[in-house]
N, C-alpha and C positions, 0 to 999 in steps of 0.2 A: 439629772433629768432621766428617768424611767423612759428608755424605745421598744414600745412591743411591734409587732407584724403585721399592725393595723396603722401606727404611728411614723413606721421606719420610713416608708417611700415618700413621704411630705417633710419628715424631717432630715432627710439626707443631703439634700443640698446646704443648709445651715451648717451640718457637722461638716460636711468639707468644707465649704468656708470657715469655718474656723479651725482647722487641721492645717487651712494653707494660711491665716493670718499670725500661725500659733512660735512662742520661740522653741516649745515644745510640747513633748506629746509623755502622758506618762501613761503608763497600762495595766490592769490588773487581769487575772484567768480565776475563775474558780473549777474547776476540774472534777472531773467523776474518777478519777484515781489517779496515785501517782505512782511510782519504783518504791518496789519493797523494801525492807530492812536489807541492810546488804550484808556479805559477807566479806570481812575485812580480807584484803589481800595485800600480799609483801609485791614490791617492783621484783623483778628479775636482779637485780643486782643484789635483793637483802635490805635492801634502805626502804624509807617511808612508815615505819613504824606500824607494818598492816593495812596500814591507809591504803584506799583505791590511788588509781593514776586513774588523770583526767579523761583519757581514753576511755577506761572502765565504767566510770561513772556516765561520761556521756552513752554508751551503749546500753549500761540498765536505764536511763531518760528518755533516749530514743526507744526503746522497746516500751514504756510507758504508754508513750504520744501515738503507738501506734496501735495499740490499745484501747486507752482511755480517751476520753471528750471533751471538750473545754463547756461547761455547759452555761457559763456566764463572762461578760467581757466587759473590760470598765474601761474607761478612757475619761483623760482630763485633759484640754486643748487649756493651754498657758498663751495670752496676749500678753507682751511685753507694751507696757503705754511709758513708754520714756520722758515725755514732757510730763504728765505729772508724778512720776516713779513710780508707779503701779501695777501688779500683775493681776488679770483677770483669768480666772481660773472659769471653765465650763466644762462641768463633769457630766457623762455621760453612763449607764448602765444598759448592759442588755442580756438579758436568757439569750441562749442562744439551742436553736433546735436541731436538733439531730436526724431527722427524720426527712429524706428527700422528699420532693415533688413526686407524684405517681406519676406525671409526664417524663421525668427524668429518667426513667425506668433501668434501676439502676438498685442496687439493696446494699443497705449500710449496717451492720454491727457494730452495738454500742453497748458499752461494758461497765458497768457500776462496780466501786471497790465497797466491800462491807465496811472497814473502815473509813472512808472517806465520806460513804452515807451516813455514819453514826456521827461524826462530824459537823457534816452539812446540816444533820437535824439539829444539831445542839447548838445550832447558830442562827435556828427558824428558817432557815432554806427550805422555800415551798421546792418541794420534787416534782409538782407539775405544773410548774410555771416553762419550764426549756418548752415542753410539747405544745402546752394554751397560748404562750405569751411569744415563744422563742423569735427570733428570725434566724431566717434560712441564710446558709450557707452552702456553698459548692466549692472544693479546691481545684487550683488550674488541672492537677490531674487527672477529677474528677469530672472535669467541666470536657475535657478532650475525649473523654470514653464517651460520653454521653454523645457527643457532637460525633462524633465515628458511629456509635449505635443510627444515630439519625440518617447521616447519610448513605447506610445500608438498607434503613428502613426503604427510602425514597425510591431505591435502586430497586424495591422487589425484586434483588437476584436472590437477598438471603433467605426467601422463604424455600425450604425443603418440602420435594415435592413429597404427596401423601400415597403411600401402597397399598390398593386398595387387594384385600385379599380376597381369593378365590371362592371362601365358604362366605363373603360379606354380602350377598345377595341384596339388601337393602339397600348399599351404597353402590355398588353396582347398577342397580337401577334408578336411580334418584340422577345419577352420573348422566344413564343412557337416554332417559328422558328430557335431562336439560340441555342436551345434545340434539336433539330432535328439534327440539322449539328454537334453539338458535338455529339451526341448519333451517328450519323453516322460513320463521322471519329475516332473514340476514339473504334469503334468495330472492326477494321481493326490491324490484328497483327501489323503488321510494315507500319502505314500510311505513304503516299508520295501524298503530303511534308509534314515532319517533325511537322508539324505546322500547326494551326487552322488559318485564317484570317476571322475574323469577320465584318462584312463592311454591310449599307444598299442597301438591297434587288435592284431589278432594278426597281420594285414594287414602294417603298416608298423613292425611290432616289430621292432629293431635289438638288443637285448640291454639299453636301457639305457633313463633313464626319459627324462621330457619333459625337454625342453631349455628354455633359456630365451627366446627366439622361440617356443616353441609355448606357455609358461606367458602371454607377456605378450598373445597371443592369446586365450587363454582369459579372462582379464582382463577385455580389450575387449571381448569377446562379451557377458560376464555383464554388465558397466558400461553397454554399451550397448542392449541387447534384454531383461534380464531387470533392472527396478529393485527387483523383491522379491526380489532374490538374492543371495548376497557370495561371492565368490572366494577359498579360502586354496591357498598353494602348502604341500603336505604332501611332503618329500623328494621320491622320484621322480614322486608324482602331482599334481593338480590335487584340491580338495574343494570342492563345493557345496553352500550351505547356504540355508535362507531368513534371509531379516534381520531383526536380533533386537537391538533398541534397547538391551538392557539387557546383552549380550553386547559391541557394542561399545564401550559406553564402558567395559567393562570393558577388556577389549583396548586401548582407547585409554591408558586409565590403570598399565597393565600397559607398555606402550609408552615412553611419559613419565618414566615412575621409572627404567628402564631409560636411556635417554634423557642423564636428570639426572644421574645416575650416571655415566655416562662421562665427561659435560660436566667435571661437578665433579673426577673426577679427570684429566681433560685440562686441566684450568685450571693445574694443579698453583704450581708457582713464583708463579704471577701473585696467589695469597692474599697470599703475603709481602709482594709492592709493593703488594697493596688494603691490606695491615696499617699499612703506615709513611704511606700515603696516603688517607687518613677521610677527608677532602671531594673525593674524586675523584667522585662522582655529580655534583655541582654542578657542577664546573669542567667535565667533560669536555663533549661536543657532546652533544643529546638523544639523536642514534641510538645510542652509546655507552653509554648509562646505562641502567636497568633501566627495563622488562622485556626490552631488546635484550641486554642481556648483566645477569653473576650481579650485583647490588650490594652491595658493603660490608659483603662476608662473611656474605653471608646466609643461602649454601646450604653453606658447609664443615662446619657443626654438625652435621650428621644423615650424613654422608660421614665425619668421624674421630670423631663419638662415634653411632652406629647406637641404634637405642633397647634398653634393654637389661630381662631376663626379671627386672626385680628390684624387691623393695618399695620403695616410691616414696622412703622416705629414705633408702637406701641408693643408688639412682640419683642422686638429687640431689648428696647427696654427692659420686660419682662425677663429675657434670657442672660442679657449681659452679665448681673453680675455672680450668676454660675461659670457662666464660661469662661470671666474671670477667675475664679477662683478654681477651674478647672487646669486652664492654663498656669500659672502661678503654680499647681499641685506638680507640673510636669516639669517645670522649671526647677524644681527646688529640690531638696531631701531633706526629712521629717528627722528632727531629734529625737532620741527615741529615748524613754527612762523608767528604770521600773524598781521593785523591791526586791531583792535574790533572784535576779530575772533571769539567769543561766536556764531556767528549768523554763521562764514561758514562753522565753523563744524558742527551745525547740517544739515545744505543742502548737508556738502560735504560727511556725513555718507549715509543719506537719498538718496543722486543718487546713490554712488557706491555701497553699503551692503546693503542696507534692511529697514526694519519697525524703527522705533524712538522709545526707550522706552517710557513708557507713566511718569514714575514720573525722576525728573531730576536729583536725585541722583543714580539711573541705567544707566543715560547718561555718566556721572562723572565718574562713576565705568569703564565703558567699554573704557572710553577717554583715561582712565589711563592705562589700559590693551593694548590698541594698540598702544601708544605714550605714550614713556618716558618723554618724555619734551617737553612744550607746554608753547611758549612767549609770549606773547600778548604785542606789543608795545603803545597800546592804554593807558593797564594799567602801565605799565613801565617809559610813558613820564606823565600818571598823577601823581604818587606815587612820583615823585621827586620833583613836583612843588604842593605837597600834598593840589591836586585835586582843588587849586585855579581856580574859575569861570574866571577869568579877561585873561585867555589865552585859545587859540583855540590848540586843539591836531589833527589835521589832519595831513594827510600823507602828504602832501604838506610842510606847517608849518614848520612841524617836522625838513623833511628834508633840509629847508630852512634855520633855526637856523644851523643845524648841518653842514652844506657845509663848514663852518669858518674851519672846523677843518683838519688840514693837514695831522695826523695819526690816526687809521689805514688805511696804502694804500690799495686803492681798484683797481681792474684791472677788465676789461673785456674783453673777446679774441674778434677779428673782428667780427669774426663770430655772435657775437650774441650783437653785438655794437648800432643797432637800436634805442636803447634809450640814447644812448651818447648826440646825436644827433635830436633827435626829445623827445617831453613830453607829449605824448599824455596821460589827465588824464582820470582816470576810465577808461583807460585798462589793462584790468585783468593783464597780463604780467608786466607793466609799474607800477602798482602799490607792484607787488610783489618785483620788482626791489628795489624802493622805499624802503621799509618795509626790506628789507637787508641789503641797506645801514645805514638804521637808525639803527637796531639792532648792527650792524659792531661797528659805530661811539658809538652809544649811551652806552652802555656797556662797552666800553672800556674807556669811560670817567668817568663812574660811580666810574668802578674798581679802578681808580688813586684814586676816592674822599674816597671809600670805606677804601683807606690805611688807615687812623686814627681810622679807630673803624672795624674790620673784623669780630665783632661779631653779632649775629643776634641783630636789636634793639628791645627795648622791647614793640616794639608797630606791630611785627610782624604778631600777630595772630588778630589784628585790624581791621577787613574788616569793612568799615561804607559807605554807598551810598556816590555817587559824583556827583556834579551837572550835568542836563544834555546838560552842553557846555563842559566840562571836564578841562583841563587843558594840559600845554606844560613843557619844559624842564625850568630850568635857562637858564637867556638870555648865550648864547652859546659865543658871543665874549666875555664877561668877564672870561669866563673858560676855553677861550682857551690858556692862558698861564697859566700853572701850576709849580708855585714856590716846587723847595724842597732844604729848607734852605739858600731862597736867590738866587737859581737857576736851572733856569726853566731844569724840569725833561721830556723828551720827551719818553725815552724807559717805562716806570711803570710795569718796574723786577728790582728786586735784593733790593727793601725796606723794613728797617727789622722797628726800633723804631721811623725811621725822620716822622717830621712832617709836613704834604701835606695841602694847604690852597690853595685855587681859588683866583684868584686876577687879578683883572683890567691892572697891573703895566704892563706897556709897555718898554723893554730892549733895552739898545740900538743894533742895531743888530750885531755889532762885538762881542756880547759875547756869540754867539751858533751857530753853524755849519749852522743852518737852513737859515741861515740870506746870504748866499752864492746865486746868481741866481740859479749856478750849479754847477755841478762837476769839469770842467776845472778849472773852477776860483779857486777853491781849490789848483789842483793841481798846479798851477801857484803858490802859496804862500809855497810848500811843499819845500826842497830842500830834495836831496839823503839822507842826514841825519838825517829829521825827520822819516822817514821810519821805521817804528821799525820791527824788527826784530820778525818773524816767529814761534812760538813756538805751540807746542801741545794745544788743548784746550781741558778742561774737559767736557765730553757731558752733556751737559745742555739745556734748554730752551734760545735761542735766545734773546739777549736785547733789542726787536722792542715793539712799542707797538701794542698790542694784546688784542682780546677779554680776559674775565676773564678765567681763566683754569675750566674746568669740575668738579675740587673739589673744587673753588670758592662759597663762601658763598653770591654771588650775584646770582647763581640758584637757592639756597631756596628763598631768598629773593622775588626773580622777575619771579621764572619759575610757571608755572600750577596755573594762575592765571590770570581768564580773567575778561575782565570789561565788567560790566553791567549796564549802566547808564540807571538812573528810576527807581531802582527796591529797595528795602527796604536793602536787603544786599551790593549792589553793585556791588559784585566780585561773580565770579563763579570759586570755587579754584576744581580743575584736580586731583580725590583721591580718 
């Protein structure tokens, strides 16, 4: 499903809802540049064959992200349906714009790599879709400057007063005069009217109103010689009034909600990573966290659901089941899963929250603070074909191998069916899709293999570099039938001691239900009597196959473990 900046604030409440119904979240970036060609270097000890250390390399990454712009984002929220074994997949796309609010008043530098444009064209990436289509973005850092600009604004301490110079003779007198008419009017008990209008002379009339050097004049004048006075600029004129306590903090409040409103729809994008990240208040720095910027989704409620003219159970209704899914988003922590994702965490930390630490085990620390669990299918599809050069592991590839496999079913609602039907690669959305179905399939194939040894192997804590072509799965149709004991196991629940082996053998197809086109046909073979009989079931886990369960020893195994090819360690392990 396509979100542009016309579509985002109606359809963000459905995206968190299914961010918080999801067993996970997979992510793609498409980028306006990334780190150069690097320049191999030795460790200090002489080892590593040239290769960077992972220090190294996350420092040219970090200088990237601080750089370049993420200018598209993909997301695929995974429903696990366990009664009927099924994952529902709902992919998401979005431009994303670089260009602040002129309320925000605030200037952003955004940096295109020539190569990375020659790229993006060669894969029909419209270049000005981010700007027409994009939605906005603010990071908490940014979100804090802005909100410190404003409450200075408010203060009128920071305007600097204006020197008016001695040979200025015009402003000199435009000064002396609007000093006159206030000292005039303002000595009269009860003036009429009400009110001071300030306007040029018939004198110095040009056709047009005050400018903005003669309004910030008048300003200074009122701020500074009259304190029972207040200044509004009225299009072409200047208005004085006296000061009226109850007036301005109405203004003031009138100000603020205005204010918040733009805030919050300036935040735009950055709800999504507050949605997948609930303990970002705590981890990030105090200047970072609220009241300096919005916290943990606290002002989107009243921004996509506004309070609405209607009897109070009817609004409830109306709001419940965001605020479900609001809550349940605070509750929980979002899996998080991507393709060679070392690199888009740190641009996708760097746009939404703030500064990069500078050494890469402060990155590590805070990845793991914000996201419980982190997949890298990169590393996932090299560790099994351990890290052989002679197979390519891209997201293509992958999923190519993996299509052989007929369970786990995957579904996708219409609605967001776009990529059924079209493959548009290296787009953000298409590729997050991508990277879901591979973790889907790929995981739950593993777990079958896993049945013979469920214990960690003892080459776990093993991280060593891998080439930098990486490596892909076993070829995928010989493991698509999986023998248990002579016959093929399709559900992989209920295996306590049998013994699971991969194998080419090709069955003949009357010996497994699969081997049927469809359902009728089945039924056509059934009579009344084979019918069995109805009985109670004990609640359990469903006999479909399914990813591994959440206390499966293929998360240690395979989670918070990314790959980093070139680099002297290899892996950047999440801790």
């Amino acid at each position: 499903m396509d979100v542009n900046n016309i579509s985002f604030r109606a359809q963000l409440p459905s995206i968190l809802g299914a961010i918080a119904r999801s067993r996970f979240v997979s992510f793609d970036l498409e980028l306006s540049g990334i780190r150069g060609k690097s320049t191999r270097q030795s460790r200090p000890d002489g080892r590593g064959d040239g290769k960077q250390t992972l220090q190294q390399r996350y420092e040219e990454t970090k200088s990237a992200a601080e750089k370049y712009q993420i200018i598209q984002l993909g997301l695929t929220c995974v429903e696990e349906d366990l009664d009927r074994g099924v994952y529902v997949t709902r992919p998401y796309n979005f431009y994303v714009n670089p260009v602040p609010d002129k309320g925000c008043d605030i200037e952003r530098d955004f940096t295109y790599q020539s190569s990375a444009v020659e790229f993006l064209l060669s894969v029909n990436f419209r270049m000005d879709s981010p700007f027409l289509e994009g939605v906005s973005y603010l990071s908490r850092q940014e979100e804090a400057e802005v909100r410190s600009n404003e409450v200075a604004r408010q203060s009128k301490s920071h305007f600097k007063d204006i020197f008016i110079r001695d040979d200025d003779v015009e402003s000199l007198a435009f000064v002396s005069r609007v000093r006159e008419d206030i000292q005039q009017w303002a000595s009269v008990e009860n003036p009429k009217p009400p009110s001071l209008v300030v306007a040029n002379s018939q004198a110095d009339h040009n056709g047009r109103g005050l400018n903005g050097y003669q309004r910030r004049l008048v300003h200074q004048l009122v701020r500074a010689e009259f304190p029972k006075l207040v200044s509004f600029s009225r299009s072409d004129v200047m208005q004085i009034l006296p000061y009226d306590q109850e007036r301005e903090d109405a203004i003031f409040q009138r100000r603020m909600t205005r204010f918040n409103e733009m805030l919050t729809r300036q935040i735009g994008l950055r709800w999504i990573a507050e949605a997948m990240c609930p303990d970002v208040d705590s981890v990030l720095p105090s200047q970072l966290a609220a009241p300096n910027a919005s916290g943990n989704l606290a002002a989107v409620t009243p921004w996509v659901h506004p309070p609405l003219e209607l009897p109070l159970d009817e609004s409830a209704a109306t709001n419940d089941p965001f605020h479900e899914a609001l809550e349940s988003l605070r509750a929980r922590r979002t899996v998080i899963v991507g393709h060679n994702v070392f690199l888009d965490l740190i641009y996708f930390y760097s746009c939404f929250f703030g500064p990069l630490p500078d050494r890469v085990e402060e990155f590590q620390r805070i990845i793991s603070e914000l996201l419980p669990l982190v997949v890298d299918t990169k590393y996932l599809a090299d560790k099994i074909k351990d890290n052989s050069p002679l197979y390519r592991s891209s997201l293509e590839d992958i999923d190519q191998e993996l299509s052989v496999l007929q369970f786990p079913i995957i579904e996708t609602p219409p609605e967001h069916g776009k990529y059924l039907s079209n493959s548009p690669a290296h787009e953000a959305g298409f590729d997050s899709f991508l990277t879901a179905r591979i973790l889907i399939r790929l995981s739950a194939s593993i777990e079958k293999e896993m049945g013979r040894d469920l214990s960690p192997g003892s080459d776990e804590d093993a991280y060593y570099s891998a080439s930098e072509s990486g490596g892909t799965p076993l070829p995928l149709r010989e493991r698509g039938n999986i023998e248990l004991n002579g016959h093929p196991d399709w559900t992989h629940r209920g295996r306590t001691n049998t013994q699971i082996r991969a194998s080419p053998l090709k069955l003949p197809a009357d010996q497994f239900e699969l081997a049927h086109k469809n359902a009728y046909e089945l039924l056509d073979e059934l009579s009344i009597d084979d019918v069995p009989k109805l009985e109670p079931a004990p609640l359990a886990r469903p006999n479909h196959t399914m990813m591994p369960l959440a206390t499966s020893t293929f998360w240690s195994r395979y989670g918070n473990k990314l790959r980093v090819n070139g680099t002297v360690e290899g892996v950047c392990i999440i801790r």
